[in-house]
C-alpha positions in Angstrom: 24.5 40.3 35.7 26.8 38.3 37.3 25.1 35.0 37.2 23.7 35.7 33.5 27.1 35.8 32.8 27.8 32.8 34.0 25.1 31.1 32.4 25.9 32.1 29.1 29.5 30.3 30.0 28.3 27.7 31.1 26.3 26.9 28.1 26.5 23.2 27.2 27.5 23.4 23.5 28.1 19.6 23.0 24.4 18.7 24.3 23.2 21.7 22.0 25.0 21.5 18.9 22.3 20.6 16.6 21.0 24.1 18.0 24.3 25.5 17.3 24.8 24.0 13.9 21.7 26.0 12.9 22.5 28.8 14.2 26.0 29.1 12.5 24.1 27.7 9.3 21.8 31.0 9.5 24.2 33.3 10.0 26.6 32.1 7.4 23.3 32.0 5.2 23.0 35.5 6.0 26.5 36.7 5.7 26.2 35.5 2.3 23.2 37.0 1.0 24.4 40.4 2.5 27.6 39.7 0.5 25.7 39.1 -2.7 23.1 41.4 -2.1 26.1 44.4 -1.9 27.8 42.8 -4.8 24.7 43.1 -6.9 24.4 46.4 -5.8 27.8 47.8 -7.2 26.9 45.5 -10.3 23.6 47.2 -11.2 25.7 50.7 -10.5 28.4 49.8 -12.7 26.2 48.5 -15.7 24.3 51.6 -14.9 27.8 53.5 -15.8 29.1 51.4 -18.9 25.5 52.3 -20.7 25.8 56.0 -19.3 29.4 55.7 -21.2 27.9 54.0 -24.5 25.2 56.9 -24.3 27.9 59.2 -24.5 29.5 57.9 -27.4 26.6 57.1 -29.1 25.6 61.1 -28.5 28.9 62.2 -29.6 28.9 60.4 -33.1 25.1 61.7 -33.8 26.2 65.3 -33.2 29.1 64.5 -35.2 27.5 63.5 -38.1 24.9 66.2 -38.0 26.9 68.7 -38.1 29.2 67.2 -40.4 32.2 67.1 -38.3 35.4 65.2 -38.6 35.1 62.0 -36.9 39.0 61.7 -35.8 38.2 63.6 -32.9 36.0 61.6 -31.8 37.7 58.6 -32.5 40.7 59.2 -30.4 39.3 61.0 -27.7 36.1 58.6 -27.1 35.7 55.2 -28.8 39.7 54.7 -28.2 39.7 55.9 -24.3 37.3 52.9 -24.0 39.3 50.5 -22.5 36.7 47.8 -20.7 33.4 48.0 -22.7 33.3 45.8 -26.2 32.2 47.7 -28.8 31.5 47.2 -32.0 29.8 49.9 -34.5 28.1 48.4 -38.3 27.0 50.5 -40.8 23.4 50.2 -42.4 24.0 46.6 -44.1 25.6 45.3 -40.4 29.0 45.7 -41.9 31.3 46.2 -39.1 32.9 49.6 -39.7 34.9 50.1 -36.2 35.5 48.3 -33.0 36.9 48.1 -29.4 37.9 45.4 -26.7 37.0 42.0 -28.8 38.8 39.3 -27.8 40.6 37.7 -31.2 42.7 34.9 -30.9 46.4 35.2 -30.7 47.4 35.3 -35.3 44.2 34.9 -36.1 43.1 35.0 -40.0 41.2 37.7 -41.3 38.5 34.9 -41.9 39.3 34.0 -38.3 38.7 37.5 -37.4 35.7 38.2 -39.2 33.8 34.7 -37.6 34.9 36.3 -34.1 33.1 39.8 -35.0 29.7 37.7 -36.3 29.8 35.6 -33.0 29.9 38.9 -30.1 27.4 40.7 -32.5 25.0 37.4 -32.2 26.0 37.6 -28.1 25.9 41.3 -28.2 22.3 41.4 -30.0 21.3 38.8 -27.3 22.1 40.7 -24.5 21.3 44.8 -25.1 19.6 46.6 -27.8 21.8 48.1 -30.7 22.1 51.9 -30.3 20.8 53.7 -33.2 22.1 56.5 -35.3 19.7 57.4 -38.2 21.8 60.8 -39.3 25.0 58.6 -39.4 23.4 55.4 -40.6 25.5 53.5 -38.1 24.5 51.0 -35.4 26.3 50.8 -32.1 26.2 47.4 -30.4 28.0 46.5 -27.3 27.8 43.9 -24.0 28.9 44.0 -20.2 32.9 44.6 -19.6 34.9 41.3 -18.6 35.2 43.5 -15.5 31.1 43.6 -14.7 30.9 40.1 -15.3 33.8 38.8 -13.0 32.4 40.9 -10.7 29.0 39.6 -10.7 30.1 35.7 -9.9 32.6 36.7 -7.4 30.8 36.3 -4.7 30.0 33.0 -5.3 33.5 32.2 -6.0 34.3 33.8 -2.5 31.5 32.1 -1.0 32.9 28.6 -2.3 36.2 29.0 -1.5 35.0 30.0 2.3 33.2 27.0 2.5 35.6 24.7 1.2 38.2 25.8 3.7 35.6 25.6 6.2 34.7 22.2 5.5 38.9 21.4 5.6 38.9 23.0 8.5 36.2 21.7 10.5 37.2 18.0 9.4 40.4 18.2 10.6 39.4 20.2 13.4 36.7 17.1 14.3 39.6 14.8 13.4 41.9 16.3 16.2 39.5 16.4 18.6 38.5 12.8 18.1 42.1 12.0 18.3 42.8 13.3 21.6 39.5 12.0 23.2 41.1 8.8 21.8 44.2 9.3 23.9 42.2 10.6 26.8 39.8 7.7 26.6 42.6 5.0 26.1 44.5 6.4 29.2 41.6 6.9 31.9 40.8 3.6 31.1 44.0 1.8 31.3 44.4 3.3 34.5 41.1 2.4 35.4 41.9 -1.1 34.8 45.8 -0.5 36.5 43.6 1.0 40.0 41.5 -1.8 40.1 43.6 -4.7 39.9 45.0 -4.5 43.4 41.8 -4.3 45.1 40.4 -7.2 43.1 43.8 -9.4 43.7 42.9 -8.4 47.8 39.4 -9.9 47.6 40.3 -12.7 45.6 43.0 -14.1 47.9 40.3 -13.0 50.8 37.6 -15.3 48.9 40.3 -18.1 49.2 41.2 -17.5 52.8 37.3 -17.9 53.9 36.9 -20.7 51.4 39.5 -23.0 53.7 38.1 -21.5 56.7 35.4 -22.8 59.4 33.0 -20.0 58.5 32.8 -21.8 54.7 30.1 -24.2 56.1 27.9 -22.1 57.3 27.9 -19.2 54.6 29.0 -21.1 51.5 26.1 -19.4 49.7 27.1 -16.0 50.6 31.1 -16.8 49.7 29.6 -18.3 46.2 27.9 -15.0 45.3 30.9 -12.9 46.5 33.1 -14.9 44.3 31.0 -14.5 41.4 31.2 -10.7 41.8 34.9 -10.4 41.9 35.4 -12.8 38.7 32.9 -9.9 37.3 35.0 -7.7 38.5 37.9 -8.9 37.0 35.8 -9.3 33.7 35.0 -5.2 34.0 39.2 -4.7 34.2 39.6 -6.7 31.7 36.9 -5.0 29.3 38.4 -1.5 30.5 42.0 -3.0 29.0 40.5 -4.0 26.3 39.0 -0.6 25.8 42.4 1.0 26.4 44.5 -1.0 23.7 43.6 -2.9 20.5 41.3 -5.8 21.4 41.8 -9.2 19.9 38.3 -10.0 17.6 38.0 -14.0 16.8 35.3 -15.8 16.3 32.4 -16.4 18.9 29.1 -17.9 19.5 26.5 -15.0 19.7 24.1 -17.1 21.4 26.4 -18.0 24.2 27.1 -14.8 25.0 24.2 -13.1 24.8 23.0 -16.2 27.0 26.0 -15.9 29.3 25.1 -12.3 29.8 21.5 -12.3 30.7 22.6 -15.4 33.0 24.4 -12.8 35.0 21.5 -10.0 34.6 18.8 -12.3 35.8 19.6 -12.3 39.5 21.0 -8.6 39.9 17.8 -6.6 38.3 14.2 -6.7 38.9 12.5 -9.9 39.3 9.4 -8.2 37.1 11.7 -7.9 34.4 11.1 -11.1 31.8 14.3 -11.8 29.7 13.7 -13.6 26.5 16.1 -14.9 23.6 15.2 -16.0 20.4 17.6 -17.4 17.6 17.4 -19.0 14.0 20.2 -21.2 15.5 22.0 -21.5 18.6 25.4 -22.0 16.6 26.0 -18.9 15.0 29.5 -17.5 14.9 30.7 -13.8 14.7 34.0 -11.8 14.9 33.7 -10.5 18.6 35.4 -9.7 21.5 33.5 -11.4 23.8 33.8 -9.5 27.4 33.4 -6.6 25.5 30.4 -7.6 23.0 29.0 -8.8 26.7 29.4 -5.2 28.1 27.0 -4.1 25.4 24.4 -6.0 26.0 24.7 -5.6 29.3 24.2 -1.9 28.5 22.1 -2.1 26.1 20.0 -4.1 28.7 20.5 -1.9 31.5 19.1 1.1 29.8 15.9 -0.9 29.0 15.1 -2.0 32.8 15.5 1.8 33.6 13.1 2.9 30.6 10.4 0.3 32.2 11.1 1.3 35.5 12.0 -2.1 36.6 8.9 -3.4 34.9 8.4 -5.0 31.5 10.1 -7.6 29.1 13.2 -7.5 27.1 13.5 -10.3 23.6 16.3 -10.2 22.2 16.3 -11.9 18.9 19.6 -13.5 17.1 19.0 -13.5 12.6 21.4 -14.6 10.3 20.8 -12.0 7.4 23.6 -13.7 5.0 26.9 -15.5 5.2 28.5 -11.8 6.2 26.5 -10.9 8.8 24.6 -11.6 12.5 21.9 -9.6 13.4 20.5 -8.7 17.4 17.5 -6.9 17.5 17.1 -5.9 21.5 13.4 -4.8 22.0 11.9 -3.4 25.4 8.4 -2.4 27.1 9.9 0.8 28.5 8.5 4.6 27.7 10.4 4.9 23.5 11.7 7.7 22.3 10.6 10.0 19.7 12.6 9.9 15.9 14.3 13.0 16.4 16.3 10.8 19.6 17.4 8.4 17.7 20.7 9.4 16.9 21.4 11.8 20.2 21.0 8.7 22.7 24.7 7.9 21.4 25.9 11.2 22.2 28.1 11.3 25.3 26.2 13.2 28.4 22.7 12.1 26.7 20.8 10.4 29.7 16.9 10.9 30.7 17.8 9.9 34.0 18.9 12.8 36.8 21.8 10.3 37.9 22.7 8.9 34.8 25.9 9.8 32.8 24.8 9.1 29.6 27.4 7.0 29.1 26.3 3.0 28.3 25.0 3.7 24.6 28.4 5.5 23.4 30.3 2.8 25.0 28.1 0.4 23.1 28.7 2.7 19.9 32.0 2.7 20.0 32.4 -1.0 21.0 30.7 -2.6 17.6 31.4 0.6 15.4 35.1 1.0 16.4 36.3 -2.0 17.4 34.1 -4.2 15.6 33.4 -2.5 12.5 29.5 -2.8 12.8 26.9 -0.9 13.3 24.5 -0.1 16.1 21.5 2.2 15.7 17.8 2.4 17.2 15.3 0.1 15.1 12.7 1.5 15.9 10.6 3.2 19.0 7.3 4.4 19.8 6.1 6.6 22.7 4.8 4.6 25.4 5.4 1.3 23.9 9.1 0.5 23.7 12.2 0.4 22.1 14.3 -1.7 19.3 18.3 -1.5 18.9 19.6 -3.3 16.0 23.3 -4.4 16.1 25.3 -5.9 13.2 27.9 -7.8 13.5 30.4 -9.7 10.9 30.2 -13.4 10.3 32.9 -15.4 10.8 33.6 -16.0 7.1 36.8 -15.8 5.2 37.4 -12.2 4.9 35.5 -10.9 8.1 38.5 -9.3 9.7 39.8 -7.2 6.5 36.1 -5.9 6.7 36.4 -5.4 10.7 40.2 -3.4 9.7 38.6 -1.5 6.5 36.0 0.4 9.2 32.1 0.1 9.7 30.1 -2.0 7.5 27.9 -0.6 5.0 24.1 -1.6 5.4 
């Protein structure tokens, strides 16, 4: 019981919540249609009552009239205790001869007055037969009390007014919460980048120390490689201050970049692993960040190795599509990915490997989306053939950095 408990604690609502969207989706869909389903109920019931009541009259003013009774009796004690139900009662040439609970305007003319009787005897005709007293020669016709008919859309009136304040509610309740993982984001990683900057300023000055020392002969290679690792180290603080504050976005050359990147790749990953780039022209410009632009590639490129298991080819391809924009189109060899994945592969925690943390594809989101106002998104993919990831970036034309300010680019 114990650990059942504990499951059911436990459960990962963030990886789940398309499941859990549904589930609160059926059970507000059911909510409502017991709500409407009651109110229907105690509809039908009080319709049943208002005809019961016109019945009554209707019974009252044919026993009247066969028996030759006074009608004032009748009057006062029946058709004027009717306080809800319009009513109207014509005599044999549809002459209106008495009535009850008709809205007339406020000074209306008699002409006025008269036009308002045709029009609910049209509406009144429409809706429920005329009640019909031969011995009386009169014609009762009436319609559903302002009461009934309130009652019969308020649910839906409740029901919208829930789920507008749900909506409200759940925006700025998603708006708080991405908010704060702002804040918590922004501080882990300026402190990330605060941590490793000691460290880093150790090796470096112990690169420098071996560099002017005997050993530097004999393992210049070795001191070479090291060095290149710190300056990448340094590169990863400065991306996690970058990531921590407002990065600075000017205008870069994609091809260098993405070249510069893959440079680095080539010598740490799998030597099976063929890395390609194509370009309508090695001079296009875009509003970047460049160490950051570089850690998503290097992501995005990452991820791909692992989906071929160290095995395969990665092209990426550089398009101009207009003066506004730079497209990358990254495509793999590895295993794909069915439709349904394509959006959740961004979701924080989403990883199909056992160590993985699921974290390089919503760092790459929120890189270009966030700070670059553009857009990132899978392609396309097929199972057992491989993956594309478009990105889009701005140009550098005249304009590009209200776009990059105004939020994500439409496409």
């Amino acid at each position: 019981m114990k650990k059942r408990f504990q499951d059911l604690t436990s459960l990962d609502f963030y990886t789940n919540k398309k499941q859990v969207k549904w589930i609160v989706v059926a059970a507000s869909l059911f909510i409502g249609a017991g709500s409407i389903w009651y109110t229907n109920s105690l509809v039908e019931e009080l319709r049943e009552r208002e005809r019961r009541q016109i019945e009554l009259l209707s019974s009252a003013l044919e026993y009247a009239a066969t028996t030759m009774e006074n009608l004032t009796f009748i009057n006062q004690e029946i058709i004027q205790q009717n306080y809800s139900i319009p009513i109207i009662m014509v005599d044999d040439t549809e002459n209106p001869i008495e009535f009850r609970n008709i809205p007339f305007k406020n000074n209306a003319s008699a002409e006025d007055s008269v036009e308002t009787l045709k029009k609910e005897l049209a509406e009144m005709r429409a809706e429920y037969e005329p009640i019909l007293l031969p011995e009386a020669d009169i014609q009762i016709f009436y319609r559903n009390s302002e009461l009934l008919i309130n009652l019969k859309y308020y649910p839906y009136v409740q029901l919208g007014v829930i789920l507008i304040f749900g909506v409200l509610a759940y925006a700025l309740f998603n708006q708080s919460k991405i908010a704060e993982q702002n804040r918590v984001w922004a501080g882990l990683t300026k402190e990330t980048a605060h941590q490793l900057g000691t460290p880093i300023a150790s090796l470096m000055a112990w690169i420098d120390y071996l560099r002017n020392s005997p050993v530097w002969d004999e393992n210049k290679e070795i001191i070479t490689e090291m060095d290149k690792d710190v300056v990448k180290l340094r590169m990863v603080t400065e991306r996690f201050s970058s990531i921590g504050s407002k990065p600075v976005i000017q205008s870069g050359n994609v091809f260098e970049t993405i070249e510069d990147t893959i440079n680095y790749l080539r010598p740490r990953i799998s030597t099976k692993v063929e890395m390609n780039i194509y370009a309508d022209a090695k001079d296009l410009d875009a509003m970047m960040n460049k160490p950051l632009f570089e850690w998503v590639i290097e992501n995005i490129c990452k991820n791909a190795v692992d989906a071929m298991k160290g095995k395969g080819k990665i092209d990426i391809e550089i398009l101009q599509d207009s003066d506004k924009f730079v497209i990358i189109d990254i495509t793999d060899t590895g295993k794909g990915m069915e439709k349904r994945m394509y959006r959740r592969v961004f979701n924080p925690g989403f990883s199909t490997r056992q160590r993985g943390w699921g974290l390089g594809l919503t760092l790459a989101k929120r890189i270009v989306e966030g700070y670059h106002g553009g857009k990132i998104f899978v392609k396309h993919s097929e199972v057992g053939k491989g993956t594309t990831f478009r990105i889009l970036l701005h140009g550098s034309h005249e304009g590009a950095s209200q776009f990059i300010t105004e939020g994500i680019l439409e496409y």
